[in-house]
Each structure stands twice: as structure tokens, then as C-alpha cells.
C-alpha beads as a LAMMPS data file, in Angstrom:
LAMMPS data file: protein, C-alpha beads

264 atoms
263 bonds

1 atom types
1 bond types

-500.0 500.0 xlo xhi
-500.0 500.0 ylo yhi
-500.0 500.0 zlo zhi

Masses

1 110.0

Atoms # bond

1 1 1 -361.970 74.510 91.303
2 1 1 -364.890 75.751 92.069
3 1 1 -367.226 78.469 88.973
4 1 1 -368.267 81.854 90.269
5 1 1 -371.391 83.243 89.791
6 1 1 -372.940 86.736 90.862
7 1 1 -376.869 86.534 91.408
8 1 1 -378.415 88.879 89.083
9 1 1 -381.085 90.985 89.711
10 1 1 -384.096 88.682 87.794
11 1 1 -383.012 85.945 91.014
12 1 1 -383.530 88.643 94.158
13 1 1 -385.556 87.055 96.537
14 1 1 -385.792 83.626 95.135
15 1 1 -385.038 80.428 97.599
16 1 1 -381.315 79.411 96.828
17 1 1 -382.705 75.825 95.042
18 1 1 -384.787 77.752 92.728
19 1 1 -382.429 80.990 92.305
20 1 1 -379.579 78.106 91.434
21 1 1 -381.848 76.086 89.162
22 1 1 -382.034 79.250 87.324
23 1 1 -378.348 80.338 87.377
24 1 1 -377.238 77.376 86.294
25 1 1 -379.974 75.843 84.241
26 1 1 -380.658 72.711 86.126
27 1 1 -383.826 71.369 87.544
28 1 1 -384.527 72.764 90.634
29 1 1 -383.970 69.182 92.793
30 1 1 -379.783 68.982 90.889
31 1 1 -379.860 72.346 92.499
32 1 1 -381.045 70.968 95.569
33 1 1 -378.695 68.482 96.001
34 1 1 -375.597 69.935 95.114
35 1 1 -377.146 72.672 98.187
36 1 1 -377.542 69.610 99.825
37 1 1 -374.175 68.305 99.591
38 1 1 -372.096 71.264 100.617
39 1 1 -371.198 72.497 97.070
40 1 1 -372.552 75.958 96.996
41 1 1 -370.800 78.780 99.412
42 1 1 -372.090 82.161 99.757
43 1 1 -369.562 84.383 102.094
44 1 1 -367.505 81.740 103.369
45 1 1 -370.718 79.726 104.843
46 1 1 -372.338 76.604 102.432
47 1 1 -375.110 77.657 101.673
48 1 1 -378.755 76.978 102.377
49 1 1 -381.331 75.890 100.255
50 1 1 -384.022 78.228 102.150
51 1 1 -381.637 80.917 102.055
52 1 1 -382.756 83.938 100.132
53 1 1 -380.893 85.088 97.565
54 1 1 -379.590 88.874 97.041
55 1 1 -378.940 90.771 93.853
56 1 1 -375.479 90.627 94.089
57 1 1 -374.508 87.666 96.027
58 1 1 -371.413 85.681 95.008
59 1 1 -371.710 82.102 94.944
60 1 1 -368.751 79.312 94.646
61 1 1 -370.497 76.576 92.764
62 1 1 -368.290 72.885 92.720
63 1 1 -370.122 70.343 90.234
64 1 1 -368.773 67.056 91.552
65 1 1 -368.091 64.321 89.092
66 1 1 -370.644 61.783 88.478
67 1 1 -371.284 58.652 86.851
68 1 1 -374.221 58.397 84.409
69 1 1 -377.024 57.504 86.368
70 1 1 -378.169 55.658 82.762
71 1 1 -374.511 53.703 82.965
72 1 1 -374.519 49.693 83.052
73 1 1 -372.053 48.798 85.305
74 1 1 -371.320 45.914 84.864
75 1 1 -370.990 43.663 88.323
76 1 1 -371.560 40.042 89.979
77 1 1 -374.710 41.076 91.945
78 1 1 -375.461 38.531 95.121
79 1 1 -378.676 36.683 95.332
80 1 1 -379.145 37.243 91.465
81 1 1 -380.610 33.577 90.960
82 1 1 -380.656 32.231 87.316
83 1 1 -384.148 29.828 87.437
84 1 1 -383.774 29.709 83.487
85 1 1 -381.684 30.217 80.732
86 1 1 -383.180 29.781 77.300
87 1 1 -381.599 30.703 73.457
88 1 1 -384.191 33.494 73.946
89 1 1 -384.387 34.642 77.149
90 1 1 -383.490 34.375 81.031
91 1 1 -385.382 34.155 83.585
92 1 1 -383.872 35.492 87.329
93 1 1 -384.972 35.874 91.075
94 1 1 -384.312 39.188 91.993
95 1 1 -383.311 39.565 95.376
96 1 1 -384.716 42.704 97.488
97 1 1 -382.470 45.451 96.953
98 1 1 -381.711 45.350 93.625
99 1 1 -383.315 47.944 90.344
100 1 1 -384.757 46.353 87.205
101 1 1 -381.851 48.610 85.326
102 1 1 -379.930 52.159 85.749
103 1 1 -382.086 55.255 86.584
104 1 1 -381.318 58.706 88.097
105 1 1 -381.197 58.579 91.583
106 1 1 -380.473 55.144 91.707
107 1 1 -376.345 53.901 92.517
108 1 1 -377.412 50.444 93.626
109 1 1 -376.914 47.432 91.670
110 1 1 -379.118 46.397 88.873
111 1 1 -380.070 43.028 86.905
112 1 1 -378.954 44.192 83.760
113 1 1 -375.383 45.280 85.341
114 1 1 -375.956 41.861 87.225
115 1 1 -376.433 39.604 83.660
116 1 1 -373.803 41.412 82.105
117 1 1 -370.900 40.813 84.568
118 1 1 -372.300 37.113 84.626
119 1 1 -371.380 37.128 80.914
120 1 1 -374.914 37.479 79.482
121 1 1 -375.544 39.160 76.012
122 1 1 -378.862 40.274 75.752
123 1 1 -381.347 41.595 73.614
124 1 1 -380.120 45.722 72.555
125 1 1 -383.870 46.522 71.825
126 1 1 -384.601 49.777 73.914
127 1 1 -383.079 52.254 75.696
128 1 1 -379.407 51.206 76.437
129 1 1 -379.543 50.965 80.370
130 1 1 -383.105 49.258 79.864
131 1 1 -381.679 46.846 77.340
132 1 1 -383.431 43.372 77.633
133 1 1 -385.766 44.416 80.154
134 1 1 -389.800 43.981 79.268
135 1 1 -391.363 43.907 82.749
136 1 1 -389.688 45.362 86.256
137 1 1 -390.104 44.841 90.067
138 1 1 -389.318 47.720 92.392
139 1 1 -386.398 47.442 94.331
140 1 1 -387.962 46.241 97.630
141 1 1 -389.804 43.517 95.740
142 1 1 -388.386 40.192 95.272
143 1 1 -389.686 38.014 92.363
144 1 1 -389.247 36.631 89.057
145 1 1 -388.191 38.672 86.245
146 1 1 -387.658 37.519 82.306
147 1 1 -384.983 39.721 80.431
148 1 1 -384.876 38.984 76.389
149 1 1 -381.837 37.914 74.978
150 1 1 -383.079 38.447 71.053
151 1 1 -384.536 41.060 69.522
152 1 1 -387.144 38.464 68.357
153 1 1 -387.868 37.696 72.510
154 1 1 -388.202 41.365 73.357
155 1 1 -390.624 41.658 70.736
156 1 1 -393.070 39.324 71.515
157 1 1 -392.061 39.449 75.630
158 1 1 -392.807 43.420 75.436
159 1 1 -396.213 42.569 73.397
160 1 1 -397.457 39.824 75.576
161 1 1 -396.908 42.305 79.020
162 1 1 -398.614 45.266 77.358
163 1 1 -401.532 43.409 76.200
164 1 1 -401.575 41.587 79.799
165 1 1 -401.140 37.631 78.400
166 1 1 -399.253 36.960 81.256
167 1 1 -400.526 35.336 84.364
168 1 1 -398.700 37.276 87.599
169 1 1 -399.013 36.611 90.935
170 1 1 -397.732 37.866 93.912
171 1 1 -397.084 37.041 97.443
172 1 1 -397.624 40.050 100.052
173 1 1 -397.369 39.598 104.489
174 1 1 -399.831 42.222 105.120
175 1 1 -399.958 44.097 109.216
176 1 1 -403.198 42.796 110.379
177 1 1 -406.437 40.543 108.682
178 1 1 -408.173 41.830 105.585
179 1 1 -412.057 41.345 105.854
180 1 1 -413.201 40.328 103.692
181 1 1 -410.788 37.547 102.951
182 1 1 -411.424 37.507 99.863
183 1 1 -411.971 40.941 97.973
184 1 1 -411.323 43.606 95.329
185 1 1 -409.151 47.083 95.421
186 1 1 -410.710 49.089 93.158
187 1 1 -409.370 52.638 93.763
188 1 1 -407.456 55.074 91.405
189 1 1 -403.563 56.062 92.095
190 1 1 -401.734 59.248 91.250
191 1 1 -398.886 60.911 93.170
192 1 1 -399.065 61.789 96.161
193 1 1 -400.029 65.661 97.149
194 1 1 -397.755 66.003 99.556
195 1 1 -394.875 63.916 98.983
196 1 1 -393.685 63.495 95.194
197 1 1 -391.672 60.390 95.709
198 1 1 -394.830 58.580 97.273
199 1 1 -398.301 57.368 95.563
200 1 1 -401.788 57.330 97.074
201 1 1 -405.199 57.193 96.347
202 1 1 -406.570 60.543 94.755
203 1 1 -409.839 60.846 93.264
204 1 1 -408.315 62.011 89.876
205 1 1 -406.094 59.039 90.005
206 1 1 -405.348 56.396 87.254
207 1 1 -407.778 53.215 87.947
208 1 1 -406.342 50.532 89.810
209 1 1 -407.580 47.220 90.411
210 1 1 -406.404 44.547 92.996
211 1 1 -407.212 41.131 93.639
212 1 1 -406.708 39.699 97.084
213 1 1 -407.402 36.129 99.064
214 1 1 -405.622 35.018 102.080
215 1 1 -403.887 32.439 102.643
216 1 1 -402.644 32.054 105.944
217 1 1 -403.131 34.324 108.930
218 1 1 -400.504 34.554 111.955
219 1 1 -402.252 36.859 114.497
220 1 1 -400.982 40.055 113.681
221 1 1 -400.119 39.932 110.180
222 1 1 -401.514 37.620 107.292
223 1 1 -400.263 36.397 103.638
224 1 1 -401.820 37.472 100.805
225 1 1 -401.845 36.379 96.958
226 1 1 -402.297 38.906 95.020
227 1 1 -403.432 39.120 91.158
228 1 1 -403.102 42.570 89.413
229 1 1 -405.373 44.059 86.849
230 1 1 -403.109 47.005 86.375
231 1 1 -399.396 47.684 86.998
232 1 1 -399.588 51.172 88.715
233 1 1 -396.157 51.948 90.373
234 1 1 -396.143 50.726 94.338
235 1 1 -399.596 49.113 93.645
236 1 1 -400.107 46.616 95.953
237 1 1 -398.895 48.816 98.483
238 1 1 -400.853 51.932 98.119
239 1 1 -404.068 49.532 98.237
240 1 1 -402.743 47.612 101.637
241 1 1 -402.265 50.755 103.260
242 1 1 -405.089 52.545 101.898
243 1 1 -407.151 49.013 103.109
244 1 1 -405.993 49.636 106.450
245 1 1 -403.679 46.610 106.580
246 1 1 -400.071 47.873 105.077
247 1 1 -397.436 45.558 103.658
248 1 1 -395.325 44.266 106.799
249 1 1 -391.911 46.784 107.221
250 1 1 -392.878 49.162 104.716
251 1 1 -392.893 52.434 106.577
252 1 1 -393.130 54.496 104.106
253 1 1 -396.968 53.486 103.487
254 1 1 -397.307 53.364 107.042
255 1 1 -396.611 49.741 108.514
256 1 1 -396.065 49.664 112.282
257 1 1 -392.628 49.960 113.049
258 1 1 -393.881 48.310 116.514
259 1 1 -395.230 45.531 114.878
260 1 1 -392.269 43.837 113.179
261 1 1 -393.190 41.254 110.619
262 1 1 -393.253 37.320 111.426
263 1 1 -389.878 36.510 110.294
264 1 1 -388.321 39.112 112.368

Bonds

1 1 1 2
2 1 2 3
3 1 3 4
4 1 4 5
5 1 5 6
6 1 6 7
7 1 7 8
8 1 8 9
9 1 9 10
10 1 10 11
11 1 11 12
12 1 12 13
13 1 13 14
14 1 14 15
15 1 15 16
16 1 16 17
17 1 17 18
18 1 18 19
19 1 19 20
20 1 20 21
21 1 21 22
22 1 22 23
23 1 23 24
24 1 24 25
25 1 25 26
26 1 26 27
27 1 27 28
28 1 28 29
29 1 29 30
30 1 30 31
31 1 31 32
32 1 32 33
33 1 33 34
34 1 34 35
35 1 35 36
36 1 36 37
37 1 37 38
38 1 38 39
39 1 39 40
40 1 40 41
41 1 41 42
42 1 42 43
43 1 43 44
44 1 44 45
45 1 45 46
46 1 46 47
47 1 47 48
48 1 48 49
49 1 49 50
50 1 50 51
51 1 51 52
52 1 52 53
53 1 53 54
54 1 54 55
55 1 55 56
56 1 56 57
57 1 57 58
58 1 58 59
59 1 59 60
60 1 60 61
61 1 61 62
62 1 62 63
63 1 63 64
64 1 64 65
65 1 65 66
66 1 66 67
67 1 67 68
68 1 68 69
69 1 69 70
70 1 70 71
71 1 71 72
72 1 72 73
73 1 73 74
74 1 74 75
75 1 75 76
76 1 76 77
77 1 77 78
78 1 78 79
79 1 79 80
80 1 80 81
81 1 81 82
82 1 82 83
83 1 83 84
84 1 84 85
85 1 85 86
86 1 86 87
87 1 87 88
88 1 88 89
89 1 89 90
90 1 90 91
91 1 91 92
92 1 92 93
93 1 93 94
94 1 94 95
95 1 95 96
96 1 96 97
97 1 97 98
98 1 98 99
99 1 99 100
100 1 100 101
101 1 101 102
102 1 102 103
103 1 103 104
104 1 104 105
105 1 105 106
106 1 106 107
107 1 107 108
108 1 108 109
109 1 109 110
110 1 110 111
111 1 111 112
112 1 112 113
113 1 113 114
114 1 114 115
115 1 115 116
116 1 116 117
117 1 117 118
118 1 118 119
119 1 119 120
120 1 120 121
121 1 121 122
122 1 122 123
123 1 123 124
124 1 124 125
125 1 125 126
126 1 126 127
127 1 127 128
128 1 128 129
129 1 129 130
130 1 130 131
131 1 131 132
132 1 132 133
133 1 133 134
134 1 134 135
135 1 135 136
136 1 136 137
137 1 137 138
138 1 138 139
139 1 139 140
140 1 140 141
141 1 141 142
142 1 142 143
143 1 143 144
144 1 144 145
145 1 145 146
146 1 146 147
147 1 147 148
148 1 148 149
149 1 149 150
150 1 150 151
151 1 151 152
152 1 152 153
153 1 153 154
154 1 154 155
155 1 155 156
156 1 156 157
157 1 157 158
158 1 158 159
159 1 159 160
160 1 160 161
161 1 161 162
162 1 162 163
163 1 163 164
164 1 164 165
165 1 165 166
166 1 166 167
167 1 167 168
168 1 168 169
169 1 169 170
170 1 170 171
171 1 171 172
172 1 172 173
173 1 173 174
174 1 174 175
175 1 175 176
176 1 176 177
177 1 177 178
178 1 178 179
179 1 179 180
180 1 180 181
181 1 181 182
182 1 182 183
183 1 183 184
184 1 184 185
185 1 185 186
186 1 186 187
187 1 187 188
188 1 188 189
189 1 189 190
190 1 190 191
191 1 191 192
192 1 192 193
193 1 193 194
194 1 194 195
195 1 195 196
196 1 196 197
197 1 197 198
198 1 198 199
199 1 199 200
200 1 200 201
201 1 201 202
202 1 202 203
203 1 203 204
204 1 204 205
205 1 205 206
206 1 206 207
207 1 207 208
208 1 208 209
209 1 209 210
210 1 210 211
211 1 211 212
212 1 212 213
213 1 213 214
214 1 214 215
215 1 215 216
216 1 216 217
217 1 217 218
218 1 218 219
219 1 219 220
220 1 220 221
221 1 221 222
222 1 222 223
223 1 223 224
224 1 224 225
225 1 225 226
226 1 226 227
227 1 227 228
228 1 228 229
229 1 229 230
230 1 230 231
231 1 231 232
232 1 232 233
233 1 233 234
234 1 234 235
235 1 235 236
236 1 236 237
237 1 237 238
238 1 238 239
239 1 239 240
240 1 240 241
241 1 241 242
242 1 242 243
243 1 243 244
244 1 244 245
245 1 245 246
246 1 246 247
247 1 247 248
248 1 248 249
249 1 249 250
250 1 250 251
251 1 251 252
252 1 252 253
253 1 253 254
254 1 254 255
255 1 255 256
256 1 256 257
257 1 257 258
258 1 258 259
259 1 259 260
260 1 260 261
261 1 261 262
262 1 262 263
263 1 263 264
């Protein structure tokens, strides 16, 4: 059953996502959503999350059941590779399409979930969800990942990533030929102005450093090793797109959707 609320005078005016946040004391995006979704009605009509709100106003308010976005669920996840399993850790290919472990706004499955409904203990150093984990990949990347399975691993795995002991390199198709071939990306990273879920290159941004050669060009799109000297979220993106040449598919840093990549 839906809760009742009556808008009070303090939320007159207000856009119905903030006015909500307020009423029921959520962030202002849960309030969006559950707009979003068709779960707040206003006079018979769902409501909008432009709408102005109106000292006064009744609004039916359903909260739908949800799972913990910080769950592990525990699930066979396809494509999980294990490339090695040691008394002290395990090392997987991650398959596109697949989170490092449980976050909000994330339903998909995970490698954590993925180990644990293979049977894998692992290390419980951390947050729960985040258990095991001491380095991630983004969902669209594909790549090798080491999860602890001792508290003893996790230590020294979580050390030897923040103090950047570990060799990483990546393999990028990249819209396009990089001149030089050869170079440096050295340009800072912050959120993007206009787009919170996005990054970009800002002037106040965190440095950012990327290495670059290619390897093999095929017309109109080339491959690309790549070493990092920091580990700024979407990296390697940002700096392709802000270099003019865009990671291959990835429209949301604007790749040519024209231009499919080489294995399409």
C-alpha cells in the first residue's frame, strides 16, 4: 500500500525530485527514480519529476522492495575464466560486462558473486561486498584481476597496488591513428560539468598520466598498449577521446557509431 504525504508549506515551489528528497529524506536521485518509475501519484496522474509542487498537494508514495545494492549474490557468472588458483589468491579474466563487486546502481553480476557460487572462500578483509578485491576493472573492460583469498594476500596485494609495484598493461582499439605513435597523456581528470556520471579533462582536475605506443594500425582504427601512471576512473578513455582518437564502440566518450570497430 502505498504512504500518504501532504506537501507542506517549506516544499511550495520546489521541483517534485527535490520537494520528495525532502519529504522523505532521501537523496534527491532515490527521489528521482522512484518519480522515474511510476511510484509517486499526485491527483490520480504519476507524477513528474519537473512538476512543481503545491503547499498542499497529496502525494501516494509506493517504496518498492529492493535488494541491497551492497548484497553478494552469489551466482555461476559466464566467461569468468580462472587463469590461477593459488593457497593465497586467484587470479580471473573478467569478461566485459561484469563489476569488480556489488555497488548501488549496479544489478549485474559481479566477480566476487562469481567466486563465491564457484565455491571460492576468500579473503573477509574490507568492506563485505568488496571482500577479496585489491584492484578493479570497470565493467566494459576485460582483463585480469587478482582477488586475495587470506587476509595475509590482501595485505600485501592492497600494499603493492597502492604503492604502484605492479607492472599493468593494457590493450586499447582506438577510432583512428595517434600521432605521434608513440606519446604521453598528461592531462588532469575530474567529473564532468555537465554530466555527473561521465569524466573529462578539467583544468582543476586530478593529474593523469598515460603512456601510449602502437602496435598495429588497420586503417581506421589502431591498437594501442597502454601503461598507466595513475588509476583515475575511465582513464584511458577520457585521454583517447580527449586525444581525438576515442576507444572503438564507446559512445559515451564519443566513438563513431558509423565507424564500427574491426571485429564488427
Amino acid at each position: 500500500m502505498p504512504e500518504r504525504y501532504v506537501v507542506a508549506e517549506e516544499y511550495a515551489g520546489s521541483r517534485a525530485d527535490a520537494g520528495l528528497a525532502g519529504i522523505l529524506g532521501v537523496s534527491r536521485s532515490v527521489a528521482a527514480t522512484l518519480i522515474a518509475e511510476g511510484h509517486v501519484v499526485s491527483r490520480g496522474k504519476a507524477l513528474g519529476k519537473s512538476a512543481k509542487l503545491a503547499a498542499g498537494d497529496v502525494l501516494d508514495v509506493s517504496i518498492p522492495e529492493r535488494r541491497d545494492p551492497l548484497e553478494v549474490v552469489e551466482e555461476v557468472v559466464e566467461g569468468l575464466k580462472i587463469l590461477l588458483d593459488d593457497e593465497d589468491f586467484v587470479v580471473v579474466d573478467k569478461p566485459v560486462g561484469v563489476a569488480a563487486h556489488p555497488s548501488p546502481g549496479w544489478v549485474g553480476p559481479t566477480v566476487v558473486g562469481g567466486l563465491a557460487g564457484a565455491g571460492y572462500r576468500i579473503s573477509t578483509s574490507g568492506s563485505p561486498e568488496r571482500a577479496g578485491i585489491v584492484h578493479r576493472l570497470d565493467v566494459g573492460t576485460s582483463g585480469v584481476m587478482v582477488v586475495a583469498k587470506t587476509e595475509r594476500a590482501y595485505t600485501a596485494l592492497k600494499r603493492a597496488f597502492k604503492e604502484r609495484t605492479v607492472d599493468k598493461v593494457y590493450h586499447a582499439v582506438v577510432q583512428g591513428l595517434p600521432d605521434p605513435l608513440t606519446g604521453t597523456i598528461d592531462a588532469p581528470i575530474g567529473r564532468h560539468p555537465g554530466h555527473d556520471w561521465r569524466f573529462a579533462v578539467i583544468e582543476d582536475g586530478r593529474e593523469s598520466v598515460t603512456h601510449y605506443e602502437v602496435i598495429e594500425a588497420f586503417g581506421k582504427a589502431s591498437l594501442v598498449e597502454i601503461h598507466l601512471e595513475t588509476g583515475r576512473t575511465h582513464q584511458i578513455r577520457v585521454h583517447f577521446s580527449a586525444l581525438r582518437h576515442p576507444c572503438a564502440g564507446d559512445l559515451t566518450y564519443g566513438a563513431d557509431p558509423s565507424s564500427p570497430p574491426p571485429w564488427a
